[in-house]
C-alpha positions in Angstrom: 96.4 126.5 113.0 96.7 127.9 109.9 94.8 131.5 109.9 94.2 134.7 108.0 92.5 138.2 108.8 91.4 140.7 106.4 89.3 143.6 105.7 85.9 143.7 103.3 84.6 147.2 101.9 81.0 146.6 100.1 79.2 148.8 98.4 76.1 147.5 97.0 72.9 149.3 95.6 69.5 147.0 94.9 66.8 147.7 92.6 63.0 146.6 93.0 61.1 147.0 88.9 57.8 146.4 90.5 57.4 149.0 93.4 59.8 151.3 92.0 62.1 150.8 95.6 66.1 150.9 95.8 68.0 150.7 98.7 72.0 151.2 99.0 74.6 149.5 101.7 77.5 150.0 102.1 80.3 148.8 104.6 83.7 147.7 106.1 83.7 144.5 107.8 86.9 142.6 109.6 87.0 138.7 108.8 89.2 136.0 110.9 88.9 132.4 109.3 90.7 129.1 109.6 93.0 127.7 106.7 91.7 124.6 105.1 95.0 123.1 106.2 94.3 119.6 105.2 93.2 120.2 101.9 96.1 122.3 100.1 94.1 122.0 96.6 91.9 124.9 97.3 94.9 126.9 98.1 95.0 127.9 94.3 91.8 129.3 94.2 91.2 133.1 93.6 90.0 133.5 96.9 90.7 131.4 99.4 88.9 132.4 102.3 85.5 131.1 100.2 87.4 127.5 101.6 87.7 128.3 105.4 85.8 126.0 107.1 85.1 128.6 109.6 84.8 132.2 109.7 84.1 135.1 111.6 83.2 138.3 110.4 82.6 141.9 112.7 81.8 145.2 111.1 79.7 148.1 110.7 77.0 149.4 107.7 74.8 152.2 106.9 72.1 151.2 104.5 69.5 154.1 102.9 66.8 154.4 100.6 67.8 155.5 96.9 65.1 157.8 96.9 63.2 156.1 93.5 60.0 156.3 95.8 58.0 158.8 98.2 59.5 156.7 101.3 62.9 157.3 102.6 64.8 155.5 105.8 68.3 155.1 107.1 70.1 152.4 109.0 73.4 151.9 110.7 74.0 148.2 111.3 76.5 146.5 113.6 77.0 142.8 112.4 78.4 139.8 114.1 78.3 136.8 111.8 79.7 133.5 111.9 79.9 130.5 108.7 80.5 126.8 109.0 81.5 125.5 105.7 81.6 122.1 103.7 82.7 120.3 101.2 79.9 118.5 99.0 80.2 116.3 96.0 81.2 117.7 93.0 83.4 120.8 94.3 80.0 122.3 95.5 80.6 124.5 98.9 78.1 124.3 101.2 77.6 127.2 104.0 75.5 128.1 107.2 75.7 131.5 108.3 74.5 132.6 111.3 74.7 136.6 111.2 73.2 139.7 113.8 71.9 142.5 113.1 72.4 145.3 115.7 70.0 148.1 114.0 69.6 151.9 114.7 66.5 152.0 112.2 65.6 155.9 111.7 66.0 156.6 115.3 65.1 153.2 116.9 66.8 150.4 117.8 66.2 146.5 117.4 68.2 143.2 116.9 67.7 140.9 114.1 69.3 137.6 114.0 69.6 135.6 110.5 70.3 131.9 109.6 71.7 131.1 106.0 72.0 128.0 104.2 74.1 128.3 100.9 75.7 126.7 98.0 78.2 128.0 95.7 80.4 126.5 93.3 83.8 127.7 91.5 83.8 127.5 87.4 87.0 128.2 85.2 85.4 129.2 82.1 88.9 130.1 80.4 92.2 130.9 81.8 91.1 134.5 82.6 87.4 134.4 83.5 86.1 132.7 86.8 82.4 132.4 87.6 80.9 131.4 90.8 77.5 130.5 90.8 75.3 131.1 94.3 72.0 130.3 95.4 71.3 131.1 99.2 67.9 130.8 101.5 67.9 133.0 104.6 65.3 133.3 107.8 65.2 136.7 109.7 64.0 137.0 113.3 63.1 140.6 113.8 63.1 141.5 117.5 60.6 144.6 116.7 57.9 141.8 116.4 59.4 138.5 118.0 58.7 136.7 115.0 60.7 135.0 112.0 59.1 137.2 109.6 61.0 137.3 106.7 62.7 135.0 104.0 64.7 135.6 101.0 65.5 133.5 98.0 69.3 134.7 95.9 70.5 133.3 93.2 73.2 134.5 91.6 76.9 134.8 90.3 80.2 136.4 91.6 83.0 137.0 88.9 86.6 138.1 90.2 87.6 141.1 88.2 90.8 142.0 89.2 93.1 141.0 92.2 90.6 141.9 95.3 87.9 142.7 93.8 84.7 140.8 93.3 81.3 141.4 91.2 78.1 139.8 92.7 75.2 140.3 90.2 72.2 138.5 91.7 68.1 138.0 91.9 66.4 138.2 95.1 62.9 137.0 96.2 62.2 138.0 99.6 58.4 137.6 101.2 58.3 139.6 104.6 54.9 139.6 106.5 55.6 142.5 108.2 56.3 144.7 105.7 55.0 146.6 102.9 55.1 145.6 99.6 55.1 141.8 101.4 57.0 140.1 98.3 60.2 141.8 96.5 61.4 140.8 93.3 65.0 142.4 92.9 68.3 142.6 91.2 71.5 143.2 93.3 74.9 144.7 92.3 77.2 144.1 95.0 81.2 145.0 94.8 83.2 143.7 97.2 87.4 144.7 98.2 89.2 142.5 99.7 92.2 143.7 101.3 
């Protein structure tokens, strides 16, 4: 089988209008996937590992508060994820992610397991400008209360800059019943290196 590893570097700061909140992450991350080997068309796309049908990413995070409020917290963040991918009509990717969370939250620790369902889609605007399009839905099982307590809505766009690197600008709903405010509305900058 056809199949590739590489490294991710993210560094990605999120801003909340309403509550005044910010939060900043940022990681390295080691992904092995599978080579769509029977469909050689997507092997002229800018990136891609967005066509492995299967993937598997490990790495490590550290996530903190961007001190635009009173409250501040830090997190380190082992992750374990892996993503099934398909092929739907009209070039649209599909994806299901299924991703841990191994926290050390300000001291404690807890797991949190997530389930993704996503779809994405790759646009050639002109010769030189690539837009990808995203819209994801994700349940989060927080072991600190034994619940699913959290979703979040993105939708979004990616646009490849320059070889590895890759803008995410995006909008995030997330409702959390455990947490305080309960609903975020947010923009997200993420920057992503692929080596």
């Amino acid at each position: 089988m056809d199949a590739i590893t590489r490294f991710l570097f993210l560094a990605a700061p999120t801003i909340s209008r309403q509550d005044a909140y910010g939060e900043g992450e940022w990681g390295a991350f080691v992904e092995f996937g599978v080579a769509p080997i029977l469909r050689r068309e997507f092997r002229e796309t800018y990136d891609i590992d967005r066509f492995r049908f299967l993937r598997f990413r490990a790495g490590v995070s550290y996530i903190s508060n961007l001190e635009v409020n009173e409250s501040t917290f830090t997190e380190w963040r082992g992750v374990v994820e892996f993503t099934a991918r398909v092929l739907l009509p009209y070039d649209i990717l599909g994806a299901l992610r299924t991703r841990a969370d191994l926290r050390w939250l300000d001291g404690g620790y807890s797991t949190r397991i997530r389930a993704r369902l996503g779809v994405e889609r790759e646009t050639h605007l002109t010769s030189w400008l690539t837009l990808v399009p995203f819209a994801s839905l994700e349940l989060f099982y927080d072991s600190r209360y034994a619940i699913w307590n959290r979703t979040q809505t993105k939708l979004g766009v990616g646009i490849p800059v320059v070889g590895p690197v890759v803008v995410d600008f995006s909008y995030v709903y997330q409702h959390d019943i455990r947490s305080q405010p309960t609903y975020i509305h947010a923009l997200g900058l993420a920057v992503n290196f692929f080596f």
